[in-house]
Backbone as a chain_set.jsonl record, in Angstrom:
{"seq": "XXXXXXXXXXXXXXXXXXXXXXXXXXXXXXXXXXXXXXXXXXXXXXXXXXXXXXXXXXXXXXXXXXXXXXXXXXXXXXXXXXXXXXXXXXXXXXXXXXXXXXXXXXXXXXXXXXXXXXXXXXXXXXXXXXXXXXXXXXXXXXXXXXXXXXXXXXXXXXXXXXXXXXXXXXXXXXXXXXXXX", "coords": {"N": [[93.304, 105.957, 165.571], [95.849, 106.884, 162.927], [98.656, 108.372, 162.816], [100.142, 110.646, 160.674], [103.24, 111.437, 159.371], [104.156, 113.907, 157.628], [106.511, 115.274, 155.36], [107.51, 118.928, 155.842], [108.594, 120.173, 153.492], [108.421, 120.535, 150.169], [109.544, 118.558, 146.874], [110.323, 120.819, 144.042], [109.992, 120.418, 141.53], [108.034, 118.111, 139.669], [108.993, 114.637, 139.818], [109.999, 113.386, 136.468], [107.542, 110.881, 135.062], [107.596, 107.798, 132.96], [105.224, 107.607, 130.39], [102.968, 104.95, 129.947], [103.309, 102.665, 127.35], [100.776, 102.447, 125.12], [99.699, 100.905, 122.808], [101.117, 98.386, 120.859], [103.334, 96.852, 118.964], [102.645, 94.353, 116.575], [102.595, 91.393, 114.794], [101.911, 91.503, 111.176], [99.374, 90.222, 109.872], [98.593, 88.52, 106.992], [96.805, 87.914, 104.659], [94.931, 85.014, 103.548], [94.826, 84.554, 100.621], [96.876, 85.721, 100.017], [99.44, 84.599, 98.416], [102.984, 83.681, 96.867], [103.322, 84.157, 93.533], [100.308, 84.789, 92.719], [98.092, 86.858, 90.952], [97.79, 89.855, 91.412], [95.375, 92.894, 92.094], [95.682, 95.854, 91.743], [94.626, 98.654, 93.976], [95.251, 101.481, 94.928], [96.844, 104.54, 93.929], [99.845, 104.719, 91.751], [99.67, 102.692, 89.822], [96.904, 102.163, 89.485], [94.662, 100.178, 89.189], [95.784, 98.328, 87.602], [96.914, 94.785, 87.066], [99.026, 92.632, 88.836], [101.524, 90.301, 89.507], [102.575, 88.552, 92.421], [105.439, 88.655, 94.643], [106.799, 88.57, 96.954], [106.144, 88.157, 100.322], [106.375, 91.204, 102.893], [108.079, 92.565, 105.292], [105.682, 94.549, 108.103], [103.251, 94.528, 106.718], [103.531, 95.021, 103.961], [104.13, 94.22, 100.248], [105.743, 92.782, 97.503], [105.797, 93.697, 94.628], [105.888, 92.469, 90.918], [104.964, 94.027, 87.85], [104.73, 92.367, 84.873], [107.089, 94.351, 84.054], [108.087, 94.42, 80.996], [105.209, 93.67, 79.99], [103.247, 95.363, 81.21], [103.857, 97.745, 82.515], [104.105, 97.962, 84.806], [106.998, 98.55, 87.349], [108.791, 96.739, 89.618], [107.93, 96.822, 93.059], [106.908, 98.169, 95.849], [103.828, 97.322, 98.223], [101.522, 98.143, 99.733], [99.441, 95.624, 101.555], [97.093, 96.187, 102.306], [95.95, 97.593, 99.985], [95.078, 95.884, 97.837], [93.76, 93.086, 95.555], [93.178, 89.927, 95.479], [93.217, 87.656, 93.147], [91.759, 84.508, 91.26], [93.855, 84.018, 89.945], [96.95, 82.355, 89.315], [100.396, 82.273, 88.735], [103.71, 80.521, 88.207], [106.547, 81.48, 90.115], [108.811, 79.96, 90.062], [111.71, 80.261, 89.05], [112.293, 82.771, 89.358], [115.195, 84.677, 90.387], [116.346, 84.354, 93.363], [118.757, 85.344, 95.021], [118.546, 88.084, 93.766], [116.003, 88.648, 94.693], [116.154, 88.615, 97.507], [117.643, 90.796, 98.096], [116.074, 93.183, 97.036], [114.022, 92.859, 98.765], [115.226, 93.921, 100.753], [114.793, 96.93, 103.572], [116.862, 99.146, 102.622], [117.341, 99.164, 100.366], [115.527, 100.526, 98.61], [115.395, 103.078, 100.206], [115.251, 105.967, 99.826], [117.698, 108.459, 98.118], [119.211, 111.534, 99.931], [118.674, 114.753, 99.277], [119.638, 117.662, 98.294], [118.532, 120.792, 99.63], [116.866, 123.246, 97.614], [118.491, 126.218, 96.253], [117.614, 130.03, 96.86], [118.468, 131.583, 94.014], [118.233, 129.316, 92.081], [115.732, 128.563, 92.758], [114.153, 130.666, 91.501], [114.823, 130.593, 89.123], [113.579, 130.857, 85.545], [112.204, 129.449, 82.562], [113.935, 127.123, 82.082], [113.635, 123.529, 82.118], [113.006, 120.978, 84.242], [115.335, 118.024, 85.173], [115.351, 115.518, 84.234], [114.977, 112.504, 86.267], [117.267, 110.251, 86.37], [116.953, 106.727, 86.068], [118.168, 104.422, 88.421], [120.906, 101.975, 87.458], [121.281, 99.463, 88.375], [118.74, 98.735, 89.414], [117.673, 98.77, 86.83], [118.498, 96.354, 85.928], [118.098, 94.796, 88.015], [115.272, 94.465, 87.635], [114.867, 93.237, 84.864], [116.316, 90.297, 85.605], [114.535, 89.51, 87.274], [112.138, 89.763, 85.509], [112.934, 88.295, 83.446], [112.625, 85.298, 83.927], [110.013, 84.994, 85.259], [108.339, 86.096, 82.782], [108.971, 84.128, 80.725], [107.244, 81.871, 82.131], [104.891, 82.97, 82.022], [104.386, 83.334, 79.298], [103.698, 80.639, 78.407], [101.154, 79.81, 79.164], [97.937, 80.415, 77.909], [96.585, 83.674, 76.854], [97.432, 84.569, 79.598], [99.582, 86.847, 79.374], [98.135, 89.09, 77.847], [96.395, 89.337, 79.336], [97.4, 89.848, 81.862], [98.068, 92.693, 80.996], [95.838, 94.119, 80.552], [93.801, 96.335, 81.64], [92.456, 96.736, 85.072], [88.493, 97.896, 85.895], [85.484, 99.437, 86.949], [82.1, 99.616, 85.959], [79.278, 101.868, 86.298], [77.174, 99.907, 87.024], [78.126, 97.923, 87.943], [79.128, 95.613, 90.746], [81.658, 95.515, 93.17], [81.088, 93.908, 95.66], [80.047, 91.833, 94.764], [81.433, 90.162, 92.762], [83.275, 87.465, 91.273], [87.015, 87.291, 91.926]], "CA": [[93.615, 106.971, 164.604], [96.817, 106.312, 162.35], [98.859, 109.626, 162.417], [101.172, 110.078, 159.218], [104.344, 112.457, 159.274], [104.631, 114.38, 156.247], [107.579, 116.17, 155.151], [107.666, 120.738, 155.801], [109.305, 120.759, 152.109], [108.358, 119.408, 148.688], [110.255, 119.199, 145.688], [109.961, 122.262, 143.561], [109.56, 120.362, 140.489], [108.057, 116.489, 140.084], [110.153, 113.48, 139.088], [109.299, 112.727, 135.212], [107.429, 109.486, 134.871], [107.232, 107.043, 131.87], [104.213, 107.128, 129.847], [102.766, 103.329, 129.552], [102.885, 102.356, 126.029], [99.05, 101.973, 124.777], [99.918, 100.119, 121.573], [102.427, 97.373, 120.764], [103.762, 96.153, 117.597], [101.88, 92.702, 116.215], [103.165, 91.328, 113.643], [101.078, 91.499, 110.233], [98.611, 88.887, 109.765], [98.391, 88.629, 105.912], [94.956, 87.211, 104.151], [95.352, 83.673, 103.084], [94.969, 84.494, 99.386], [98.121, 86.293, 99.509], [100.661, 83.428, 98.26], [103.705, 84.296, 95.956], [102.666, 83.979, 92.515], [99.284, 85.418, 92.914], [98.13, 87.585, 90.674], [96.593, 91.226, 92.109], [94.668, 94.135, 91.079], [95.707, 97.335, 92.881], [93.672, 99.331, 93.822], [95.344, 102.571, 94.957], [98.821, 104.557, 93.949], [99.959, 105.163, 90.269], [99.324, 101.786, 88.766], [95.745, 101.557, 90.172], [94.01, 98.951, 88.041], [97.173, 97.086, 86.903], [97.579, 93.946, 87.345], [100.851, 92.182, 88.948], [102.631, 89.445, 89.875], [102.899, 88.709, 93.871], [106.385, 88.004, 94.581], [107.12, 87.836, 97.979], [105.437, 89.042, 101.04], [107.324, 91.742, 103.462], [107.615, 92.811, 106.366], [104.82, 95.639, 107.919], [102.162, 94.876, 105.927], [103.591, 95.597, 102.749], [104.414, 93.189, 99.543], [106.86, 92.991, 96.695], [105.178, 93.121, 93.37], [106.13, 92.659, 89.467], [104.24, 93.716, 86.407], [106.72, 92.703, 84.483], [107.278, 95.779, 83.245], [107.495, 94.747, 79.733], [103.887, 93.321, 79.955], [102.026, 96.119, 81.76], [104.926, 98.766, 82.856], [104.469, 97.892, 86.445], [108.304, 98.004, 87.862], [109.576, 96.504, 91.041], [107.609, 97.979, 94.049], [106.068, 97.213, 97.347], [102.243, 97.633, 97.567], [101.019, 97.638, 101.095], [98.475, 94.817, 101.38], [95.497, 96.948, 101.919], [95.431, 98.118, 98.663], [95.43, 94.916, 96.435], [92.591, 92.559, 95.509], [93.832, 89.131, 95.338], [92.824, 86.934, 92.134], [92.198, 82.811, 91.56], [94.467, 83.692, 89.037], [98.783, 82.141, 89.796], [101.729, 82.276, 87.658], [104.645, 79.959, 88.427], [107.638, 82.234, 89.729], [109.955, 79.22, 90.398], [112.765, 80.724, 88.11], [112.873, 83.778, 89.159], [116.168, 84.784, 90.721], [116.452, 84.116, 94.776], [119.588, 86.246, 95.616], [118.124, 89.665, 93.821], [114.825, 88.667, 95.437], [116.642, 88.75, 98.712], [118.174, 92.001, 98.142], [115.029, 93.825, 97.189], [113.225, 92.727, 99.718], [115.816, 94.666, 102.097], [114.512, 98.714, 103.097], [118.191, 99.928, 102.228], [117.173, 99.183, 98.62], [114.517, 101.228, 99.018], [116.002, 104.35, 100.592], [115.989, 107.563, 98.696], [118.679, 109.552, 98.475], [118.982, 112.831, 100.262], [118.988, 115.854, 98.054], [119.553, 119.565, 99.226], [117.586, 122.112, 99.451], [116.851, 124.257, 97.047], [118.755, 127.896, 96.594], [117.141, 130.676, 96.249], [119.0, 131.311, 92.565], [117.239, 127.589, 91.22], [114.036, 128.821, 92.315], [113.538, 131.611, 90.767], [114.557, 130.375, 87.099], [113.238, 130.964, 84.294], [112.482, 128.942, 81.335], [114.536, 125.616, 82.216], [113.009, 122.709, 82.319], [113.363, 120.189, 85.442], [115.738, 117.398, 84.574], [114.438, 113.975, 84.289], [115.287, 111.452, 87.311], [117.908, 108.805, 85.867], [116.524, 105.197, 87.014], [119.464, 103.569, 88.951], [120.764, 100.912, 86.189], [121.66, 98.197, 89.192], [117.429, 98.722, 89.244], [116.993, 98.155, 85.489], [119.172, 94.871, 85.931], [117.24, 93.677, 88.861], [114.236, 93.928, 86.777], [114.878, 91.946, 84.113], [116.425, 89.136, 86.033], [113.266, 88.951, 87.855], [111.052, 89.71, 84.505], [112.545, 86.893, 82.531], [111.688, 83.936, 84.308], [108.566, 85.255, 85.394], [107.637, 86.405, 80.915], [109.136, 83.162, 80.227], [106.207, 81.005, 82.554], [103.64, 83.647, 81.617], [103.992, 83.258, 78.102], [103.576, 79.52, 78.555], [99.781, 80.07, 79.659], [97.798, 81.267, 76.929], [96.188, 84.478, 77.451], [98.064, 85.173, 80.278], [99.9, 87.921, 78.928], [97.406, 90.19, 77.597], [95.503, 89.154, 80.976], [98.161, 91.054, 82.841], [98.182, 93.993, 80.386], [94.892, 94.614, 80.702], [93.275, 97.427, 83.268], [90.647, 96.082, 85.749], [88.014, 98.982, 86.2], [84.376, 98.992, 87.313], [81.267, 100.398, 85.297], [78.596, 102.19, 86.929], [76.702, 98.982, 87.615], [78.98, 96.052, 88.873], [79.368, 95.846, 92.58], [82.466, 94.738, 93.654], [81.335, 92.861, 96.543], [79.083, 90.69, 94.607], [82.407, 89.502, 92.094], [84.858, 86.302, 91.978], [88.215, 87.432, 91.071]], "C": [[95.126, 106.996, 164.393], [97.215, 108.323, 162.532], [99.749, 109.422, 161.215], [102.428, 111.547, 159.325], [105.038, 112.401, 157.676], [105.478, 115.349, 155.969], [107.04, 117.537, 154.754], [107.997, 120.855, 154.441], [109.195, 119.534, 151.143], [109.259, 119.684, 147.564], [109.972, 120.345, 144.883], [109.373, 121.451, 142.08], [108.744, 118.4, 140.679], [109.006, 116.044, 138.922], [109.212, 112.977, 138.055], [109.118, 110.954, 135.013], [107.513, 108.884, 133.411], [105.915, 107.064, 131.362], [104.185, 105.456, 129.646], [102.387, 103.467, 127.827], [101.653, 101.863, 126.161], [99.088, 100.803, 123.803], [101.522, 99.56, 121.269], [102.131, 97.257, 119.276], [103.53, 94.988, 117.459], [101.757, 93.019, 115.092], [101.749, 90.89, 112.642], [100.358, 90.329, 110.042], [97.968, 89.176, 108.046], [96.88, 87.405, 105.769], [95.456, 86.052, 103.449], [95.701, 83.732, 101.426], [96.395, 85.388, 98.255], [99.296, 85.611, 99.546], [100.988, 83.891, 97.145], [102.975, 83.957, 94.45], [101.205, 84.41, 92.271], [99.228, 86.74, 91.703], [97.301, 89.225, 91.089], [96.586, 91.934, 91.57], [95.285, 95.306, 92.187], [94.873, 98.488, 92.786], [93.828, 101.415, 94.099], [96.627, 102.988, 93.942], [98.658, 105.178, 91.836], [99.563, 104.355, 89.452], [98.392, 101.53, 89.228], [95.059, 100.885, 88.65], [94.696, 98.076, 87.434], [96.971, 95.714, 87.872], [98.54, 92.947, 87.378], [100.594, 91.38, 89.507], [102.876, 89.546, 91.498], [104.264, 88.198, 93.795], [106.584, 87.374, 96.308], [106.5, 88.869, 98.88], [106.553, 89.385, 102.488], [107.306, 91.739, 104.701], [106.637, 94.198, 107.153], [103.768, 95.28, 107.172], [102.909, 95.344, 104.201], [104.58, 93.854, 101.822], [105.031, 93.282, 98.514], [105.943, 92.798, 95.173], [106.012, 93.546, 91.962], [105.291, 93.128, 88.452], [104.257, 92.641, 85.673], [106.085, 93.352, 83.924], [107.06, 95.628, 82.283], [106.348, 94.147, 79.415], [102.719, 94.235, 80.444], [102.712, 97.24, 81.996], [104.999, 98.901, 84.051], [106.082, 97.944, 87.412], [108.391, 97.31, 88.746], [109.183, 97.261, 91.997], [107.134, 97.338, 95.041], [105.221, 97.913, 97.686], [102.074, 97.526, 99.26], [99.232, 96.786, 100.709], [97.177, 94.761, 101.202], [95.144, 97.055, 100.901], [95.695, 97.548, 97.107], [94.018, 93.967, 96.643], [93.004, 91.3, 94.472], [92.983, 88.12, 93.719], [92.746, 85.646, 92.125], [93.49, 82.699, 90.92], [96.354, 83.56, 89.61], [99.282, 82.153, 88.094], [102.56, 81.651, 88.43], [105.789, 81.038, 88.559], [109.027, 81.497, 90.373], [111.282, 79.694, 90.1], [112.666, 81.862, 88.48], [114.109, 84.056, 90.406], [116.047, 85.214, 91.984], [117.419, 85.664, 95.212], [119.075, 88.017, 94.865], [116.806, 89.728, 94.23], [115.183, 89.2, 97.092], [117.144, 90.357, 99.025], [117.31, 93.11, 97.746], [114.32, 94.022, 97.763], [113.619, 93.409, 101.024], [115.141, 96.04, 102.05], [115.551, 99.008, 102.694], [117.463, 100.061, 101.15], [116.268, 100.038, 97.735], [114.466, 102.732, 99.445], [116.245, 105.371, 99.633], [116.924, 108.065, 99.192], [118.538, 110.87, 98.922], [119.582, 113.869, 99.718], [118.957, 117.076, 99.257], [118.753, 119.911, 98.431], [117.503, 123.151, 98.483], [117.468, 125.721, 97.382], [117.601, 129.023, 96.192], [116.863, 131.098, 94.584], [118.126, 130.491, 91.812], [115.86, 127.79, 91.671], [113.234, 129.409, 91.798], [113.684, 131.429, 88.931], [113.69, 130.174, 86.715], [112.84, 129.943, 83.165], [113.231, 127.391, 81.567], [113.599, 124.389, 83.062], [113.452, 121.616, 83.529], [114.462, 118.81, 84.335], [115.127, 116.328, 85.231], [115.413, 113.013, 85.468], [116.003, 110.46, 86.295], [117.362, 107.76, 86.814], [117.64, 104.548, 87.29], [119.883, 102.062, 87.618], [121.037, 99.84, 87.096], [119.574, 98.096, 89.222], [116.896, 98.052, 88.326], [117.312, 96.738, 85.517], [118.505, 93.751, 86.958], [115.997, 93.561, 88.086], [114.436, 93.338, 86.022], [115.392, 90.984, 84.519], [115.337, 89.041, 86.573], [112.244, 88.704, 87.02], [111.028, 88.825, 84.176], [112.176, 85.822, 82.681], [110.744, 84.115, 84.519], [108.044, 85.153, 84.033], [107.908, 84.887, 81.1], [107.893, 81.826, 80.593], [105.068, 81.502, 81.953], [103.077, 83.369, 80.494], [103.423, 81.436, 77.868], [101.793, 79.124, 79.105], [99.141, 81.015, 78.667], [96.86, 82.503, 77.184], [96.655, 85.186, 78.402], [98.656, 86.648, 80.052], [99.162, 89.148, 78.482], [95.898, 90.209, 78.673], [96.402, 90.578, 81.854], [98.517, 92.431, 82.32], [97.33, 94.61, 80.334], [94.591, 95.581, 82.085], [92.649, 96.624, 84.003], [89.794, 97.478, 86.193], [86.487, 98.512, 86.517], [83.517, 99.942, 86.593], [80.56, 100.786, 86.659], [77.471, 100.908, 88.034], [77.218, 97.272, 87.708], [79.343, 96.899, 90.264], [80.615, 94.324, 92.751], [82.165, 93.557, 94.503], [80.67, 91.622, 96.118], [80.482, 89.824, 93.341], [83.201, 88.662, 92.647], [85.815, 86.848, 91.26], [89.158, 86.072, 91.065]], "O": [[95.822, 107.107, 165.402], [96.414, 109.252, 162.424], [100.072, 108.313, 160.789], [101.963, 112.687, 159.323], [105.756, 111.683, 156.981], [105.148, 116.456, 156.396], [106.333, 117.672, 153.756], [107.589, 121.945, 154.041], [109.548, 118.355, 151.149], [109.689, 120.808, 147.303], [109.004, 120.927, 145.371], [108.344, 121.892, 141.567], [108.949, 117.668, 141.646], [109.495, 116.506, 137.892], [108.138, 112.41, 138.254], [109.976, 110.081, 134.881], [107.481, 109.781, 132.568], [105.221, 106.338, 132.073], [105.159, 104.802, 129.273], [101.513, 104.126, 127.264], [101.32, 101.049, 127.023], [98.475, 99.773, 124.081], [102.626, 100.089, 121.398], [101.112, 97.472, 118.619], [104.174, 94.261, 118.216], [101.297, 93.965, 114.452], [100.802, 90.215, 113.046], [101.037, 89.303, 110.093], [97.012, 89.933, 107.871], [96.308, 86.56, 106.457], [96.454, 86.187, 102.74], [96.65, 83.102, 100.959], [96.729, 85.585, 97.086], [100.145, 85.81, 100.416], [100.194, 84.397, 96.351], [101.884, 83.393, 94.531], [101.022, 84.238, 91.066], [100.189, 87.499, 91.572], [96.094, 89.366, 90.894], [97.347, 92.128, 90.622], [95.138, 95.289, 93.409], [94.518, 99.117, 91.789], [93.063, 102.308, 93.736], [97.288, 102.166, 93.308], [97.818, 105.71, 91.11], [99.098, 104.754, 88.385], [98.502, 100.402, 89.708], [95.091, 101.197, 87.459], [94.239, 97.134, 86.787], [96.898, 95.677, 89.101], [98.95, 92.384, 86.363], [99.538, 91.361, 90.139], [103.368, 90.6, 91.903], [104.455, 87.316, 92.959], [106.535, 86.219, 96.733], [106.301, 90.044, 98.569], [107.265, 88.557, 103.055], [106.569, 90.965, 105.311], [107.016, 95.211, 106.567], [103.189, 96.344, 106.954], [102.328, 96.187, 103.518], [105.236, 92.935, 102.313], [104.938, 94.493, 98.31], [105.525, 91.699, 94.807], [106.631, 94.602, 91.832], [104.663, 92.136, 88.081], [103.484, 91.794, 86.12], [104.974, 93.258, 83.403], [106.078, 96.237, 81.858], [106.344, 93.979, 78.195], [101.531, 94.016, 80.207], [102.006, 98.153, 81.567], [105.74, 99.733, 84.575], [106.088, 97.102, 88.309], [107.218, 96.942, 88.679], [109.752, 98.344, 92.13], [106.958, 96.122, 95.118], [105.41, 99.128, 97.628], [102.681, 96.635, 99.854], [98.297, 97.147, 99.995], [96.395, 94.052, 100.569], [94.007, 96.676, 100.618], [96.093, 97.997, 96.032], [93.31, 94.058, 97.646], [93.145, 91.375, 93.251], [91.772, 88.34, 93.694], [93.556, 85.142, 92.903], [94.227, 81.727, 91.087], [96.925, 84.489, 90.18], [98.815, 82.084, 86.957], [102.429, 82.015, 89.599], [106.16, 81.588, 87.523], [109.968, 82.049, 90.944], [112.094, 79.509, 91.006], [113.186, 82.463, 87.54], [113.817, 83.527, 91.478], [115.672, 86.381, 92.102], [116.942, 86.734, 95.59], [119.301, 89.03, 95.528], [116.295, 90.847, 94.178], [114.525, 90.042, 97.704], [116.981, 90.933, 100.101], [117.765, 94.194, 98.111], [113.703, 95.087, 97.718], [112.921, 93.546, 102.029], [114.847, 96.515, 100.953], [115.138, 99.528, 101.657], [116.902, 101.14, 100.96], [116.284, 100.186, 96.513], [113.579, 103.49, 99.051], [117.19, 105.55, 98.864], [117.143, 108.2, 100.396], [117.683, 111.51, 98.311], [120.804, 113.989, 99.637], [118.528, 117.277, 100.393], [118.35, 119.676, 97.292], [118.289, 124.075, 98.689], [117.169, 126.356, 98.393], [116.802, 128.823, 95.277], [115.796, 131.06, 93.971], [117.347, 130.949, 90.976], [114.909, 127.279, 91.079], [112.055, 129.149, 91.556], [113.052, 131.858, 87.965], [112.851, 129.427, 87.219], [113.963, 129.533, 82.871], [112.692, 126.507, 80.901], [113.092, 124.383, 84.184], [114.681, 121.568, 83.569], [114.362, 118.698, 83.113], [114.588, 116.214, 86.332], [116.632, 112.974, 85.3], [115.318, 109.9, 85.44], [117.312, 107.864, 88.04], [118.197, 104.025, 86.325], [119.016, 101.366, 87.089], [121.052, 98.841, 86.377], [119.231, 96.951, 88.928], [116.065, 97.149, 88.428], [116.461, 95.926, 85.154], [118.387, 92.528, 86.883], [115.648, 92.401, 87.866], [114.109, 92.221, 86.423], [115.036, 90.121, 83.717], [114.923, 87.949, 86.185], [111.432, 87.813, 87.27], [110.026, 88.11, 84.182], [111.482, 85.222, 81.86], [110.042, 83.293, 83.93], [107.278, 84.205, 83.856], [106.997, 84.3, 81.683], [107.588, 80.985, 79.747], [104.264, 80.751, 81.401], [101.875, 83.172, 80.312], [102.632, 81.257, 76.943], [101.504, 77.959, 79.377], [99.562, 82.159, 78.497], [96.097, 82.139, 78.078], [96.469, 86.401, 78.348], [98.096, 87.582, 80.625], [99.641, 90.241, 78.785], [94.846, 90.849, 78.687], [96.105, 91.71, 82.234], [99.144, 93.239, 83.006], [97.535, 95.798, 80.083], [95.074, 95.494, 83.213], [92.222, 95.617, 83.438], [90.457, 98.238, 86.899], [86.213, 97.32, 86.374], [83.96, 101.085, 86.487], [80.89, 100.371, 87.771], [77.146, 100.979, 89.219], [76.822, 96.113, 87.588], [79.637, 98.035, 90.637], [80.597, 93.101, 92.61], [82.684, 92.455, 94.328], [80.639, 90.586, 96.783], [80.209, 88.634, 93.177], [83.733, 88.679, 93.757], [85.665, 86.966, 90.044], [90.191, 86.04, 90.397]]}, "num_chains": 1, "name": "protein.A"}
């Protein structure tokens, strides 16, 4: 029989341990049919049913897409992958411009600005209408360097264009899972 000598006095409080992380970070495993030029349907968000232009794929799960704007009004956005539905259909986006690809693709670019808080005063008005959000014009400029080479291949494919202006929507009786896009 082992005896054991245990200390008259315990700490008052215990020594804080580490939780074991449960879940790690693994990196996104994108679906094969998601290669640049691609064209996709989206399926959630503001432009649900538009379809865009894959440009480049991000990091997180999320992907860089075009309309172009002046073909559908899609801008410059990043779609998380879930909520796109890839097509046979490509577009060539050889020409479109590397270094503002690079710089969109950063989060900075991405970052809203931080606004204050509302006063009391501005909440209680009256009668005045909200003012309209100016669109950054370094924004408008990255879009059309990215639009025009992209329009310029598009238009080069006939149909194309009023392909990507079109909605995609579903009647009562089509079943998605039974379609080829």
């Amino acid at each position: 029989m082992t005896t054991q000598n245990f200390s008259k006095h315990y700490p008052a409080e215990d020594e804080a341990q580490m939780k074991k992380a449960r879940k790690t970070a693994h990196p996104t495993k994108y679906r094969g049919s998601l290669q640049p030029g691609t064209v996709l349907i989206l399926l959630a968000g503001r432009f649900r049913g538009k379809r865009v232009v894959l440009l480049r794929q991000l990091s997180q799960g999320v992907l860089l897409i075009t309309g172009p704007f002046k073909s559908n009004g899609v801008p410059l956005r990043r779609v998380n992958h879930r909520y796109v539905i890839a097509t046979s259909t490509t577009v060539d986006i050889t020409g479109a411009d590397n270094e503002v690809l690079d710089r969109v693709s950063e989060d900075e670019y991405w970052a809203r600005e931080k606004k204050e808080g509302k006063g009391e005063d501005e909440f209680f008005q009256n009668g005045e209408a909200p003012s309209k959000k100016e669109t950054d014009p370094q924004r408008i400029e990255d879009q059309k360097k990215v639009d025009k080479a992209i329009m310029s291949n598009i238009r080069k494919v006939p149909d194309l264009e009023s392909y990507l202006a079109a909605t995609f929507s579903l009647r009562g009786d089509e079943k998605p899972h039974e379609m080829v896009f």
